[in-house]
C-alpha positions in Angstrom: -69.3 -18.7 11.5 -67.4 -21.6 10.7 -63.8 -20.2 11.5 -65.8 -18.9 15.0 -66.5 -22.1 15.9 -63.5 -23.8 14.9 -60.8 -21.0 16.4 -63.5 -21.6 19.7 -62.7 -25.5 19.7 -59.3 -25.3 19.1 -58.7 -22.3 21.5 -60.8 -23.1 23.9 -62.3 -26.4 24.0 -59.1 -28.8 23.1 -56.6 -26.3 24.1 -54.3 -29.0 25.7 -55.7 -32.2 23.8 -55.0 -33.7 20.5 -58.3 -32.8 18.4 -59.1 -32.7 14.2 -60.2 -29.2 14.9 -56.5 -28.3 15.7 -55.6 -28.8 11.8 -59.3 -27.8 10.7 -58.9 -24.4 12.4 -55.8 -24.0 11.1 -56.3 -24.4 7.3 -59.2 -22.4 7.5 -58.0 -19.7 8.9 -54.8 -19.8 6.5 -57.4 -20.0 3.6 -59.1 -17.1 5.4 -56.2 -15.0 6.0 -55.5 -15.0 2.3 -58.6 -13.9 0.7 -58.7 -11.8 3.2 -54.8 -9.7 2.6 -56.0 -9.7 -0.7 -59.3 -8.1 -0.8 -57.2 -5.4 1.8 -54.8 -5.0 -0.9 -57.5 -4.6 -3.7 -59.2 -1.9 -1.4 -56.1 -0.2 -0.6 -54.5 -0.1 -4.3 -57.7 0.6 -5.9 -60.4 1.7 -3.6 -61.7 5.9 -3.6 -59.6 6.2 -0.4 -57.4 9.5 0.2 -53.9 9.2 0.6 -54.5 9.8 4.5 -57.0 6.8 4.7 -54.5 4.7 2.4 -51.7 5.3 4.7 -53.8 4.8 7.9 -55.4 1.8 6.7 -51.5 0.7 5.5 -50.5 1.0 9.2 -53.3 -0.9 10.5 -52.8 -3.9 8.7 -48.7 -3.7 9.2 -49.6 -3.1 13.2 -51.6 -6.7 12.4 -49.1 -8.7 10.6 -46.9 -7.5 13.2 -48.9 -8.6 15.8 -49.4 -12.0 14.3 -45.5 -12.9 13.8 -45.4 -11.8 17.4 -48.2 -14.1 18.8 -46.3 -17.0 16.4 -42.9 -16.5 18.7 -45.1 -16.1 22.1 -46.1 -20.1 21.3 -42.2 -21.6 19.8 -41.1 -19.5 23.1 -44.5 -21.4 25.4 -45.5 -17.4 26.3 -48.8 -17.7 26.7 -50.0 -14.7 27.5 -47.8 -12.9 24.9 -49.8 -14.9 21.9 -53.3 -14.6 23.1 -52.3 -10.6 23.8 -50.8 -10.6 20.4 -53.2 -12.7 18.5 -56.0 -11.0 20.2 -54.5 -7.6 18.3 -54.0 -9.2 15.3 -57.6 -9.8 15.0 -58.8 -6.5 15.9 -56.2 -4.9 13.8 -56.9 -6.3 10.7 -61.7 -6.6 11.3 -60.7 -2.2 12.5 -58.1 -1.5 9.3 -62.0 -2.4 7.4 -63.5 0.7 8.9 -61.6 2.7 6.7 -62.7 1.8 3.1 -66.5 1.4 4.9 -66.5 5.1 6.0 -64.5 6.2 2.7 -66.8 3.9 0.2 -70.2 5.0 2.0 -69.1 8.7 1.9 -68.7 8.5 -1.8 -71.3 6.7 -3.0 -73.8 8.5 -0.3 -72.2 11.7 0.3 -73.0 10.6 4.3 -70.6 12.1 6.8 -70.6 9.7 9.6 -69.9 12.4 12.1 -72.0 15.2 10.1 
């Protein structure tokens, strides 16, 4: 909730003005972004996925990196819509590569086919 209202501040909010919540979001979201590549790593190395769901989950989370280094050079390059467009994919990419382990981990620890 935190991070929400921070990345709100600093997006939104003081966009165009010099503000603490500049850095705050910042370093929170680095912090953030760590735990969270490694927890995906953990789940994709050692989660009861298949090959097929380690592979699409793989691909997910590559498309969001990707999409990150790409909204990084839409603001050195002042392309505004190219980051939030980016950025905006980054974050769906990596909260969506989650569905994966969720639908994989409840199957097997249920036996409860979501589309049964």
């Amino acid at each position: 909730i935190l991070q929400s209202v921070l990345s709100f501040l600093s997006d939104v909010v003081y966009i165009d003005a010099r503000s603490i919540v500049h850095p705050l979001d910042r370093i929170l979201a680095i912090i953030l972004t760590g735990v969270g590549m490694y927890l995906e790593g953990c789940i994709i190395l050692f989660a009861p996925l298949s090959l097929g769901q380690r592979l699409l989950m793989s691909a997910v989370v590559t498309c969001g990196l990707l999409c990150h280094l790409r909204a990084k050079h839409g603001i050195v390059t002042r392309d505004y819509a190219r980051y939030v467009h980016n950025h905006t994919i980054w974050h769906v990419a990596m909260v969506g590569s989650m569905v994966v382990p969720m639908h994989a981990v409840t199957f097997a620890t249920t036996g409860f086919e979501a589309n049964a």
